[in-house]
N, CA, C and O of each residue as an XYZ file, in Angstrom:
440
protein
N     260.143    156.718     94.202
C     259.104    156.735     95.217
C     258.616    155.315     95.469
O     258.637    154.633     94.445
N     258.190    154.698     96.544
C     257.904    153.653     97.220
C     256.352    153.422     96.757
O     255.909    154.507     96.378
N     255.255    152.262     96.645
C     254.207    152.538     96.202
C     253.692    153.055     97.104
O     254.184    152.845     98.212
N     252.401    154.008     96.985
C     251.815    154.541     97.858
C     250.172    154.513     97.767
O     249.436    155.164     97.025
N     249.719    153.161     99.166
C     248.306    153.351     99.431
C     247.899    154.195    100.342
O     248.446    154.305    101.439
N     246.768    154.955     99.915
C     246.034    155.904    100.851
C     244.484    155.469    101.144
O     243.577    155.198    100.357
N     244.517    155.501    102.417
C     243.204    155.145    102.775
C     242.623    156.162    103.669
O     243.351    157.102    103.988
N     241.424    156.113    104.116
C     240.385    156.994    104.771
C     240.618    156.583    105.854
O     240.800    155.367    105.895
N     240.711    157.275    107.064
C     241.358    157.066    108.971
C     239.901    157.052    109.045
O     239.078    157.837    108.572
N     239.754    155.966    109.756
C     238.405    155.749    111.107
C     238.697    155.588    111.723
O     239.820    155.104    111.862
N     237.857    155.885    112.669
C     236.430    156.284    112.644
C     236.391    157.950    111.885
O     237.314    158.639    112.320
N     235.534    158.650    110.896
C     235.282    159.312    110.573
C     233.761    159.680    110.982
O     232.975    158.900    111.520
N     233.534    160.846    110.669
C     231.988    161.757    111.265
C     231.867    162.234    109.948
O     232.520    162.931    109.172
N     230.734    161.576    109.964
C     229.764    162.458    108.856
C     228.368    162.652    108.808
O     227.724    161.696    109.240
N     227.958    163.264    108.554
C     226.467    163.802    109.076
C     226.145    163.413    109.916
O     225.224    162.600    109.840
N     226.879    163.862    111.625
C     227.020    163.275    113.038
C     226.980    162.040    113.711
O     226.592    161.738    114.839
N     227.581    161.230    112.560
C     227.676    160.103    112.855
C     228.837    159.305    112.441
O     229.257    159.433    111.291
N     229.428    158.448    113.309
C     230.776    157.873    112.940
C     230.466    156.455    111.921
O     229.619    155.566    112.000
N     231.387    156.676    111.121
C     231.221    155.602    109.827
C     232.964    155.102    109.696
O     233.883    155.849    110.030
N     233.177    153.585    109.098
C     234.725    153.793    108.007
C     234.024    153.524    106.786
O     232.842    153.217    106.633
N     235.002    153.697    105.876
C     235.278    153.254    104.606
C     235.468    151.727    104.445
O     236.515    151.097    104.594
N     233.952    151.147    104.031
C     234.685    149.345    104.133
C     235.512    148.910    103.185
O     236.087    147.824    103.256
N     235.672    149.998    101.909
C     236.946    149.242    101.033
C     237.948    149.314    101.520
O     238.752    148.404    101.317
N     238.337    150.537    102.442
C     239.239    150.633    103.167
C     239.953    149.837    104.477
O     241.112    149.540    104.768
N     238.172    149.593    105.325
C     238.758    148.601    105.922
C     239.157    147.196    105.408
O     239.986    146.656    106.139
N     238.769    146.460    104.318
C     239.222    145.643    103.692
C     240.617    145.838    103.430
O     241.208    144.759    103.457
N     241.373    146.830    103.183
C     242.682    146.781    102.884
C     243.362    147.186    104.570
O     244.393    146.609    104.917
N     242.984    147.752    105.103
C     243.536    147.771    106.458
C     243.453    146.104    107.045
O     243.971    145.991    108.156
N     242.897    144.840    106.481
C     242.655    143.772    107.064
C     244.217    143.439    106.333
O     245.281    143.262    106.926
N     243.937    143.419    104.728
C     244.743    142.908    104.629
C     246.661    143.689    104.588
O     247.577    143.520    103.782
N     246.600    144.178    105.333
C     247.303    144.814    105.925
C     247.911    144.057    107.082
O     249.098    143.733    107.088
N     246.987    143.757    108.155
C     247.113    142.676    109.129
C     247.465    141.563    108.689
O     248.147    140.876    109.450
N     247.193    141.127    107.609
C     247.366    139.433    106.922
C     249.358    139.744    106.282
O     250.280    138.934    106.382
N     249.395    140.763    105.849
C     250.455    141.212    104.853
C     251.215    142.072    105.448
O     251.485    143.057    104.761
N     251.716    142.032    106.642
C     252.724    143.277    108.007
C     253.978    143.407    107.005
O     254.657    144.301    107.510
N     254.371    143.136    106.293
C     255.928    142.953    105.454
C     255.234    144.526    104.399
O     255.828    145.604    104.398
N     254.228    144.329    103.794
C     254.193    145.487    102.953
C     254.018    147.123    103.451
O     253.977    148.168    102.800
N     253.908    146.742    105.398
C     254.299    148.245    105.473
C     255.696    148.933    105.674
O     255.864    150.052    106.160
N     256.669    148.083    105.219
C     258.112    148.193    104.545
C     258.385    148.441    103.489
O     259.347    149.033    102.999
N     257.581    148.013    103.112
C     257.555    147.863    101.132
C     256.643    149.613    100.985
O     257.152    150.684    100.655
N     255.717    149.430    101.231
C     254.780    150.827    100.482
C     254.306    151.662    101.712
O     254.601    151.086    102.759
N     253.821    152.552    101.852
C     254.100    154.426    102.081
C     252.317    153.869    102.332
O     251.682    153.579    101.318
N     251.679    153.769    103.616
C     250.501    154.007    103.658
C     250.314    154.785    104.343
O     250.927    154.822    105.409
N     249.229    155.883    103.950
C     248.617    157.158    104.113
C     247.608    157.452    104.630
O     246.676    157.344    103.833
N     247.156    157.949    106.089
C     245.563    157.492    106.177
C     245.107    159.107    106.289
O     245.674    160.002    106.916
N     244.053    159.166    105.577
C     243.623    160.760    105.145
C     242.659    160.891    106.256
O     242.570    159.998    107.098
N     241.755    162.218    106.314
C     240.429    162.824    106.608
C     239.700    162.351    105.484
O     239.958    162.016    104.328
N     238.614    162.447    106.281
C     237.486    162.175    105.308
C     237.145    163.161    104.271
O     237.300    162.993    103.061
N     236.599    164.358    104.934
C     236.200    165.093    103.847
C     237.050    165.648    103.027
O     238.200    165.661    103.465
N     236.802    166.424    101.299
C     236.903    166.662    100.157
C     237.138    168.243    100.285
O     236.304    168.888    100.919
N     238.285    168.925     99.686
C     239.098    168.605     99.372
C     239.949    167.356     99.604
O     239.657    166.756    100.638
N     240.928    166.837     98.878
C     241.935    165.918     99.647
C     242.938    166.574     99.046
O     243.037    166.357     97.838
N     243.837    167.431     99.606
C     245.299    168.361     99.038
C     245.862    167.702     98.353
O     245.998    167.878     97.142
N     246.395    166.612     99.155
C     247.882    165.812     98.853
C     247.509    164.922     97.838
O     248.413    164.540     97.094
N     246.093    164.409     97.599
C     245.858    163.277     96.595
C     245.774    164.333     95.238
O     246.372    164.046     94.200
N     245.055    165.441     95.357
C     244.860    166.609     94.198
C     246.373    166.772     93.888
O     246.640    166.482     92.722
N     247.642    167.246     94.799
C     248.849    167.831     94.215
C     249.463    166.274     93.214
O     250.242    166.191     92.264
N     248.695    165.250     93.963
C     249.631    164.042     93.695
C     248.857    163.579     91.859
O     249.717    163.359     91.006
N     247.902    163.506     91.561
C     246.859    162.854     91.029
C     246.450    163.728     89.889
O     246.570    163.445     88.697
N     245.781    165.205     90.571
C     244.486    165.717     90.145
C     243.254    165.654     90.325
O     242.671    164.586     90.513
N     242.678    166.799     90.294
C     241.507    166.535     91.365
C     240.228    165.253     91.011
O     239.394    164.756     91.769
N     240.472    165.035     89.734
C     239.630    163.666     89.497
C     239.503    162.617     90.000
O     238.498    161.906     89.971
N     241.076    162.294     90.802
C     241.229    161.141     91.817
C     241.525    161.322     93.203
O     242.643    161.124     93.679
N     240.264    161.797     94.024
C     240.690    161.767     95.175
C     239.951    160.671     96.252
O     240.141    160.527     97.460
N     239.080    159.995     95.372
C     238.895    158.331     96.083
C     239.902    157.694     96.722
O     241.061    157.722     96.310
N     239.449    156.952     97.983
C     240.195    156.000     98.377
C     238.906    154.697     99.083
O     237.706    154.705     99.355
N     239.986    153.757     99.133
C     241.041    153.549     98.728
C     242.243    153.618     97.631
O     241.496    152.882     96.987
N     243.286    153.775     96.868
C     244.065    153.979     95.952
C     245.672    153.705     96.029
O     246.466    154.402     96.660
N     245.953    152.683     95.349
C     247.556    152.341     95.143
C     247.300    153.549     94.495
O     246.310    154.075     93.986
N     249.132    154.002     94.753
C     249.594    154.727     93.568
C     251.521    153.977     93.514
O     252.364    153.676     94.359
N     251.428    153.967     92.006
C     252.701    153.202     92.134
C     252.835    153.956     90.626
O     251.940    154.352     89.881
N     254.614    154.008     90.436
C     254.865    155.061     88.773
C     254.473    154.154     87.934
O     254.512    152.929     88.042
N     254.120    154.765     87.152
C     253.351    154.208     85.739
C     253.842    153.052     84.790
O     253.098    152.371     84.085
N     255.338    152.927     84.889
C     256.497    152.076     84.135
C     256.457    151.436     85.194
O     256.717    151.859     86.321
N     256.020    150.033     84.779
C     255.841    148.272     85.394
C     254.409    148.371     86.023
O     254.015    147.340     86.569
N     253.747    149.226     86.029
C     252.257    149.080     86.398
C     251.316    148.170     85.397
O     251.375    148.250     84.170
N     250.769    147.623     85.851
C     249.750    146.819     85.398
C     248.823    147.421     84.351
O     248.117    148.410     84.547
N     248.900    146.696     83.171
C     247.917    147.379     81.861
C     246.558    148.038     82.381
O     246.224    149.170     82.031
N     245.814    147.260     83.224
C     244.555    147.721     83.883
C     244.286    148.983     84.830
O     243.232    149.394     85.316
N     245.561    149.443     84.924
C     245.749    150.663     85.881
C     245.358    151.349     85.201
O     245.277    151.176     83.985
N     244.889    152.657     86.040
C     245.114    154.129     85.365
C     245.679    154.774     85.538
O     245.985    155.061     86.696
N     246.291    155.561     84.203
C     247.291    155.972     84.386
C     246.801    157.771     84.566
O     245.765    158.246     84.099
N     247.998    158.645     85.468
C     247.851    160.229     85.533
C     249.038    160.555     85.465
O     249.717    159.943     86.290
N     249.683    161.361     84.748
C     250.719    161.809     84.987
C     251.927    160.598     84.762
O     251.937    159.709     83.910
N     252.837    160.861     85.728
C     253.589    160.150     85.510
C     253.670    158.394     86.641
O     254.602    157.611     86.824
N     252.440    158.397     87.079
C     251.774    157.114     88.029
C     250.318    156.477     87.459
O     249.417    156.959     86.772
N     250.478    155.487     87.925
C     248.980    154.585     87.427
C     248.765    154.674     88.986
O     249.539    155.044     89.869
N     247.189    154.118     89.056
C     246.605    154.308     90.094
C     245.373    152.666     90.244
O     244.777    152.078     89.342
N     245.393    152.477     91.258
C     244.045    151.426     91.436
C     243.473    151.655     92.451
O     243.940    152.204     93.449
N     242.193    151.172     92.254
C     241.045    152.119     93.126
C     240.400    150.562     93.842
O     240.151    150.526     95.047
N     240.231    149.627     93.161
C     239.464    148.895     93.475
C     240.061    147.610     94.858
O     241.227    147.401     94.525
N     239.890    147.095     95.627
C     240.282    146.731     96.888
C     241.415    145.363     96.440
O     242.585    145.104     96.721
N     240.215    144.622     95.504
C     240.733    143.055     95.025
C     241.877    143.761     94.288
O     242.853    143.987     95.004
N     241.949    144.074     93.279
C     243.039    144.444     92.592
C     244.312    145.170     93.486
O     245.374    144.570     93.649
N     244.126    146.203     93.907
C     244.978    146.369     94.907
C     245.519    145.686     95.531
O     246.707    145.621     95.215
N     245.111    144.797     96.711
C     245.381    143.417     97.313
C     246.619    142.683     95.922
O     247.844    142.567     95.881
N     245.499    142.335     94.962
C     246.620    141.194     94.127
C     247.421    142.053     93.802
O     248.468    141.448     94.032
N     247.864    143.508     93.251
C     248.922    143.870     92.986
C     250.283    144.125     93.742
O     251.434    144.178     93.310
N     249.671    144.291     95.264
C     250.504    144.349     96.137
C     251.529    143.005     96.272
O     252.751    143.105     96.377
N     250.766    141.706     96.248
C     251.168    140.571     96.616
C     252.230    140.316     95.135
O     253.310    139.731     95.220
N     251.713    140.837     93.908
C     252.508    140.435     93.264
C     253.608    141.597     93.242
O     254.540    141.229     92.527
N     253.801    142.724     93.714
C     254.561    143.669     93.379
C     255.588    142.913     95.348
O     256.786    142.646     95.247
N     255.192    142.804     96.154
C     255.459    142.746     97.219
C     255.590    141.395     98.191
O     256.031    141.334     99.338
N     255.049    140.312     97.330
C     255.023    139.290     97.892
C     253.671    139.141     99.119
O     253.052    140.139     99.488
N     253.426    138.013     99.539
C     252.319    137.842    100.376
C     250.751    137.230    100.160
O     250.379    137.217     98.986
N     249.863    136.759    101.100
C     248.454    136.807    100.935
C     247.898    137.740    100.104
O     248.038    138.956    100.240
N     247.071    137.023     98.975
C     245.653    137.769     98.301
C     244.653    137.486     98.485
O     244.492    136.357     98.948
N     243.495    138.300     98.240
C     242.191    137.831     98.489
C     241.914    136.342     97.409
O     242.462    136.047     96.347
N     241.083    135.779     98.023
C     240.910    134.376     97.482
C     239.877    134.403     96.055
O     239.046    135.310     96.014
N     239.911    133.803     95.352
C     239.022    134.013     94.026
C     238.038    133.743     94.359
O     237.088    133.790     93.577
């Protein structure tokens, strides 16, 4: 399997009002900075609201946050978490640098 980020589709509605996800849009930027990694990894853009099916069949229902790499567990980064047979990262910066190092490209700056 290819790595796979999933993010939240905006504009979303929630309590009648349209919002995004800014960790999300942070990785949709660098997305724009990094066009080569939508060759490389499987990005996913969900609904907002909870359930999330595909992250529950994929994960378990404990992880259905996004933003979230999911990449298999063997060569994942010690700091990941691991489910099953995939580690997972939740957090934007980390994501970003893992991509660049798994994929080549721009990271967020220190």
């Amino acid at each position: 399997m290819k790595d796979r980020l999933y993010l939240i589709a905006a504009p979303f509605d929630d309590l009648g009002e349209a919002w995004y996800c800014q960790d999300c849009a942070t990785m949709e930027g660098a997305l724009l900075v990094n066009p080569h990694w939508l060759s490389a990894v499987d990005v996913k853009r969900m609904a907002f609201p909870r359930p999330r099916h595909e992250l529950i069949d994929l994960l378990g229902e404990a992880h259905q946050s996004m933003p979230v790499l999911v990449m298999p567990a063997d060569g994942a980064p010690d700091h990941a978490v691991r489910t099953g047979d995939w580690a997972i990262l939740t957090d934007p910066r980390q994501i970003a640098r893992e991509l660049c190092v798994r994929h080549g490209g721009a990271g967020p700056h220190p």
